[in-house]
C-alpha positions in Angstrom: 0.0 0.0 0.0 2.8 2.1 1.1 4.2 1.7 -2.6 1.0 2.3 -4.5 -0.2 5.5 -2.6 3.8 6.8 -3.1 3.7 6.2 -7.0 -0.1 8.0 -7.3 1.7 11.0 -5.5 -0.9 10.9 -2.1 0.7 11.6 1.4 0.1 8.2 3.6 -1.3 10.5 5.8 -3.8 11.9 3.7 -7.3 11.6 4.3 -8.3 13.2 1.3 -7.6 12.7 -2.6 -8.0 14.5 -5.9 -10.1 13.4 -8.6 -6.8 13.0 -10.1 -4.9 11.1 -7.9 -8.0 8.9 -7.8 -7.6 8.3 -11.2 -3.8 7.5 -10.8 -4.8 5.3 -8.0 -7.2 3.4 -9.9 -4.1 2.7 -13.0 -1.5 1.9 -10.7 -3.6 -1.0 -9.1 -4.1 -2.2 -12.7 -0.3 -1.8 -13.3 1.4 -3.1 -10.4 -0.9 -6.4 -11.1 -0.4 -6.6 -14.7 -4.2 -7.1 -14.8 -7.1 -5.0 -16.3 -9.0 -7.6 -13.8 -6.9 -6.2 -11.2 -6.2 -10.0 -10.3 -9.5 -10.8 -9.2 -9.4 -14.8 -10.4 -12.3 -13.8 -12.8 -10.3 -14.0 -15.7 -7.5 -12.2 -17.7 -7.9 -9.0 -19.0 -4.8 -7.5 -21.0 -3.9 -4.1 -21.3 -5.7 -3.8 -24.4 -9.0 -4.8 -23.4 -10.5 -1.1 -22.4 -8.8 0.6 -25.7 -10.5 -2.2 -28.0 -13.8 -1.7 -25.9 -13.7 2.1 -26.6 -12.8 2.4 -30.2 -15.6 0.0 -30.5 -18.1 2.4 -29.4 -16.1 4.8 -31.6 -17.7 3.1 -34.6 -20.9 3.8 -33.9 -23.3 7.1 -33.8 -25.2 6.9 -30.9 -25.2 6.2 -27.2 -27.4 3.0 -28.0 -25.6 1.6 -30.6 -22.5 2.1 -28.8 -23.5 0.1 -25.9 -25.1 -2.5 -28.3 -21.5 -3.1 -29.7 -20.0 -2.7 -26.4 -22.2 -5.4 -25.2 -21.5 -8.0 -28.1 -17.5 -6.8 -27.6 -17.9 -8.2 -24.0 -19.6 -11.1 -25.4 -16.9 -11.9 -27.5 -13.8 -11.1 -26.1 -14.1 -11.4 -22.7 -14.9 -14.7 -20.3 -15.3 -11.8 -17.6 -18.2 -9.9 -18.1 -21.6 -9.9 -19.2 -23.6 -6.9 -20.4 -27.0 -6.1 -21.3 -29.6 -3.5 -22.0 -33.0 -3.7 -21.4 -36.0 -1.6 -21.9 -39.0 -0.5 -19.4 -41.1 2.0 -20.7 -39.4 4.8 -21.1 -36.7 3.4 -18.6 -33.2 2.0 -20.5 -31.4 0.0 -18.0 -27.9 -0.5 -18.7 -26.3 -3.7 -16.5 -22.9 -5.2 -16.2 -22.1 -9.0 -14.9 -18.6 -10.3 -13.8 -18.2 -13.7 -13.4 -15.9 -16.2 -12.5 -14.8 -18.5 -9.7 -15.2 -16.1 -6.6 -18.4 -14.5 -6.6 -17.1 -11.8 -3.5 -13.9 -10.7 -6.1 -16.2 -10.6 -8.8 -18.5 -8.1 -7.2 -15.0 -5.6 -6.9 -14.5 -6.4 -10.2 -17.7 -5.3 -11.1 -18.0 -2.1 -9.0 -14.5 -0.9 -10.5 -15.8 -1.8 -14.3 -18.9 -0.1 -13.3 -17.7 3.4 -12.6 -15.2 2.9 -16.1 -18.5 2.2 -17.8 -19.8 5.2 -16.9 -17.1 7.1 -17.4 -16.7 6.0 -21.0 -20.8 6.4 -21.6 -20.7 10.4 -20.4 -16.5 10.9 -22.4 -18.8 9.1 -25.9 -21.7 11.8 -25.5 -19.8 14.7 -24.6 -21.8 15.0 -21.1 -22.8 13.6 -17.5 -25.3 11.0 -18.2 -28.8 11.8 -16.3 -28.5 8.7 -14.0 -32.3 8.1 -12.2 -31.1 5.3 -10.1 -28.2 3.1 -9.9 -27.3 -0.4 -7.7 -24.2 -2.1 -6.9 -23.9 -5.8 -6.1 -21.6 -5.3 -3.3 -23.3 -5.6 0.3 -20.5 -3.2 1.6 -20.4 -0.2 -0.5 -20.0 3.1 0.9 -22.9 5.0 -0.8 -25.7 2.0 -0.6 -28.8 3.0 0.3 -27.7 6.5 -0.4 -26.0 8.4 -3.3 -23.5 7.0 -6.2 -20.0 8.8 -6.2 -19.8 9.3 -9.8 -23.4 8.9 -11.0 -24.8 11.2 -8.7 -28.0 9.4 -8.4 -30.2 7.3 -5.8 -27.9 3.8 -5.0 -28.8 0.7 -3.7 -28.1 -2.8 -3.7 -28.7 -5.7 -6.4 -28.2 -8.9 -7.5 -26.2 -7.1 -10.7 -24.4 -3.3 -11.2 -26.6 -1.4 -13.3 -27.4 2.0 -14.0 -31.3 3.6 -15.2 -31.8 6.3 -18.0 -33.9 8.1 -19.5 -34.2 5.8 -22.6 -34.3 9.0 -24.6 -30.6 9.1 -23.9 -29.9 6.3 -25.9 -30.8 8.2 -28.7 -27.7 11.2 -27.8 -25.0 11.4 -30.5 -21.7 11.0 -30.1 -19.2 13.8 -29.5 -16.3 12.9 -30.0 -13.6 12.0 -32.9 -11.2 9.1 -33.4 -8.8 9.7 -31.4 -5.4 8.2 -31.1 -5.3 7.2 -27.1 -9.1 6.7 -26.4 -8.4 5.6 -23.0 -6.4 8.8 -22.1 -9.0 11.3 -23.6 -12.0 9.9 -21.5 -10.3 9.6 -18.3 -9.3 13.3 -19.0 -12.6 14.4 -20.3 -13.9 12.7 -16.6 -11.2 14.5 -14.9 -11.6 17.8 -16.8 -15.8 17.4 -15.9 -15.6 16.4 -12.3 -17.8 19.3 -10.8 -15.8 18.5 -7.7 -12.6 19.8 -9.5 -12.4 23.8 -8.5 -9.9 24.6 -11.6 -13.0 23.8 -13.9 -16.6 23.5 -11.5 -18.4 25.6 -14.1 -17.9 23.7 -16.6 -19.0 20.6 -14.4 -22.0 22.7 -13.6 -22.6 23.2 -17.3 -22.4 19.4 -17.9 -24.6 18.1 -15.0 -27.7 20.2 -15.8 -26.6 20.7 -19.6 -30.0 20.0 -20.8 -31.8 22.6 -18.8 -31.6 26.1 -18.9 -32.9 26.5 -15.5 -32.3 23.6 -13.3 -34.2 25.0 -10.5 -37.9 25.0 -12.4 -36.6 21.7 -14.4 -40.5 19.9 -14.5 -41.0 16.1 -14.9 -42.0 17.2 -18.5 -38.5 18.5 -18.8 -36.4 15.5 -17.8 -38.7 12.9 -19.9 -40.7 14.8 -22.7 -41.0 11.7 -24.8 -42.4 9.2 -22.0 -45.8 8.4 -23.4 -47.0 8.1 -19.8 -48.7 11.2 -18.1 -47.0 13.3 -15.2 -48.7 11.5 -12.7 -47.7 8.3 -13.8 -44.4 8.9 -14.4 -44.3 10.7 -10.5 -45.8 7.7 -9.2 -42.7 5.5 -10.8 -40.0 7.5 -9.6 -41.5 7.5 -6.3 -42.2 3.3 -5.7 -38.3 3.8 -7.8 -36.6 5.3 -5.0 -38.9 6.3 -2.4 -38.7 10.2 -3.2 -40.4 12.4 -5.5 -38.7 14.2 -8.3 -39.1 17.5 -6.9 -36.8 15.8 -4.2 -34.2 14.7 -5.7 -34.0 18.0 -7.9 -33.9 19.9 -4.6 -30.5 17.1 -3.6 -28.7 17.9 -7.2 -29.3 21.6 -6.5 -27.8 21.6 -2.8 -24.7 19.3 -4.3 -23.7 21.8 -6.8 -24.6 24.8 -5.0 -21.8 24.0 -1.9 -19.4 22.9 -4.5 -19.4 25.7 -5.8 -19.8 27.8 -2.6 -16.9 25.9 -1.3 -14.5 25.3 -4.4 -15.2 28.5 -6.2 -15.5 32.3 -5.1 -17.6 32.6 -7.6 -20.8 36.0 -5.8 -23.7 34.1 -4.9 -26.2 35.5 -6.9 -23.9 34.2 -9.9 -24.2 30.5 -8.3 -28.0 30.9 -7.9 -28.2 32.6 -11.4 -26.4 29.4 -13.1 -28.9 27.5 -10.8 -31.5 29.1 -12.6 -32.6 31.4 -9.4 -33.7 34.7 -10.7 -33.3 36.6 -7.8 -30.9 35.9 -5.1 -32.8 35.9 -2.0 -35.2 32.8 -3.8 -31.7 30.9 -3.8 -30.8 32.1 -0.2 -34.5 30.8 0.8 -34.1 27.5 -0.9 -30.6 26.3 0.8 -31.8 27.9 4.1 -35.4 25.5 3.9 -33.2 22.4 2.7 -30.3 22.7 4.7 -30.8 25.2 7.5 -27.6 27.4 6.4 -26.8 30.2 4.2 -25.0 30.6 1.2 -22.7 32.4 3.4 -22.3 29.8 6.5 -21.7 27.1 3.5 -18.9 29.0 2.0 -17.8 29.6 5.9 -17.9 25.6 6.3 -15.0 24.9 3.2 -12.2 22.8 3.5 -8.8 24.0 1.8 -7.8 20.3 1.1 -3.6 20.4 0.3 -3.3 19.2 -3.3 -0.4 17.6 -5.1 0.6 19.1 -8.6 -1.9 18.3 -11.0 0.4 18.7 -14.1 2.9 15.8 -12.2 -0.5 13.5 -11.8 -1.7 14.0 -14.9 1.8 13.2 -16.6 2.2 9.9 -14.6 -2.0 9.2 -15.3 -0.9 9.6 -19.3 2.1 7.3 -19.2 0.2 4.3 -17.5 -2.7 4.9 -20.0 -0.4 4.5 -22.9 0.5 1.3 -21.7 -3.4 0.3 -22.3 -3.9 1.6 -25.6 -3.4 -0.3 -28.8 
């Protein structure tokens, strides 16, 4: 441990990490076990196996057909994992299977493949992905039963990993060129994004909520105008979903992004409610004081200045293990 937390640049005393040095943390496992698998006993993975996957999806136009070829990739070329999409309604839900002899190492194996999955599915559109729900098959995650690290969205546990969409997103184009390190240029784009980042939370911002003008008045109609189901209906699903209402879990993706960028950022206030989509400042004031019982200004009181390691020497060490991976 002492050796892989030295190579991804993190203090042994740290208690906190970038969203870079997560990143590096992630590719010096794989390295240091030669494994994509990350020597689970579910099967080998080589180094090639995520650049192949990606330029896969490069060869397709959409977010559907891209997991579609994903999927039959996996099939394929892998004795690892399994992948499938099916269709509820107006639901898409996009699920991912390890397998092999130990069912407990599988279900790590899964979880890490599961956050890369994502990762590549927001770097292919261009955007964060409009997660409604996700699950993990790991009875110890940190964030079951509450929220997904990277998805940002309602998390609980399952017999598979899967995530639920809009299936309207299936239907997103893709954004991106061929590129000549795939596996490089998404874990950038995810770096670049991560609305936790404070060289770049606007951006983030931008990202999250890119498909509403005004988060903060974003309807049901908004988020699924091409349901077929009526308002009521569709309320009624999202609440049996995940046990809140949508106007709920609007109000929890507004108070994330508000005190990240209260506490990253010195971005004025009424600029954050603005971007928020609050016309006038003291409606933003009222909404964090009702959900959270502080201010703007006792949020941006609360920040923690965490100490962070060069980002140029992260990134440089995060771009020569990811060469290793490309083909």
């Amino acid at each position: 441990m002492d050796i892989l937390l030295s190579r991804s640049l993190v203090e042994p005393d740290a208690t906190h990490v970038t969203a870079d040095q997560h990143t590096l943390l992630m590719l010096n496992s794989i390295d240091m076990t030669g494994d994509e698998a990350h020597a689970l006993g579910a099967g080998r993975l080589n180094h090639g196996f995520a650049s192949l996957g990606l330029r896969t999806m490069l060869s397709t136009q959409t977010l559907g057909a891209a997991l579609e070829v994903l999927s039959r990739y996996f099939a394929t070329c892998s004795s690892v994992f399994r992948m499938r999409i099916d269709y509820r309604g107006d639901v898409a839900e996009v699920s991912l299977r390890a397998e092999g002899r130990d069912e407990d190492r599988c279900e790590v194996l899964e979880e890490i493949w599961f956050n890369a999955l994502y990762t590549f599915m927001c770097w292919f559109v261009g955007t964060r992905l409009p997660v409604m729900a996700a699950t993990v098959a790991r009875l110890d995650h940190p964030s079951v039963h509450r929220v997904h690290w990277a998805a940002k969205a309602p998390l609980t546990r399952g017999e598979i990993s899967s995530l639920l969409l809009p299936r309207t997103c299936l239907q997103w184009r893709r954004q991106v060129d061929d590129v000549e390190e795939p596996v490089w240029e998404a874990l950038r784009f995810w770096m670049d994004d991560d609305v936790g980042s404070a060289a770049d939370v606007q951006t983030g911002l931008r990202s999250v909520f890119n498909r509403f003008e005004a988060p903060a008045r974003a309807t049901i109609d908004d988020a699924f105008n091409d349901r077929g189901v009526s308002d009521r209906q569709m309320s009624r699903r999202i609440k049996a979903q995940y046990g809140a209402t949508f106007r709920d879990l609007r109000g929890d993706a507004l108070v994330d992004v508000a005190t990240r960028l209260l506490q990253l950022t010195d971005m004025p206030i009424d600029e954050i409610g603005a971007q928020l989509g609050y016309a006038e400042e003291r409606s933003f004031r009222r909404f964090l004081r009702n959900r959270v019982g502080q201010t703007p200004a006792q949020i941006r009181r609360a920040r923690v200045r965490a100490p962070r390691t060069s980002d140029q020497a992260v990134r440089s060490r995060i771009h020569a293990l990811t060469r290793k991976m490309e083909l």
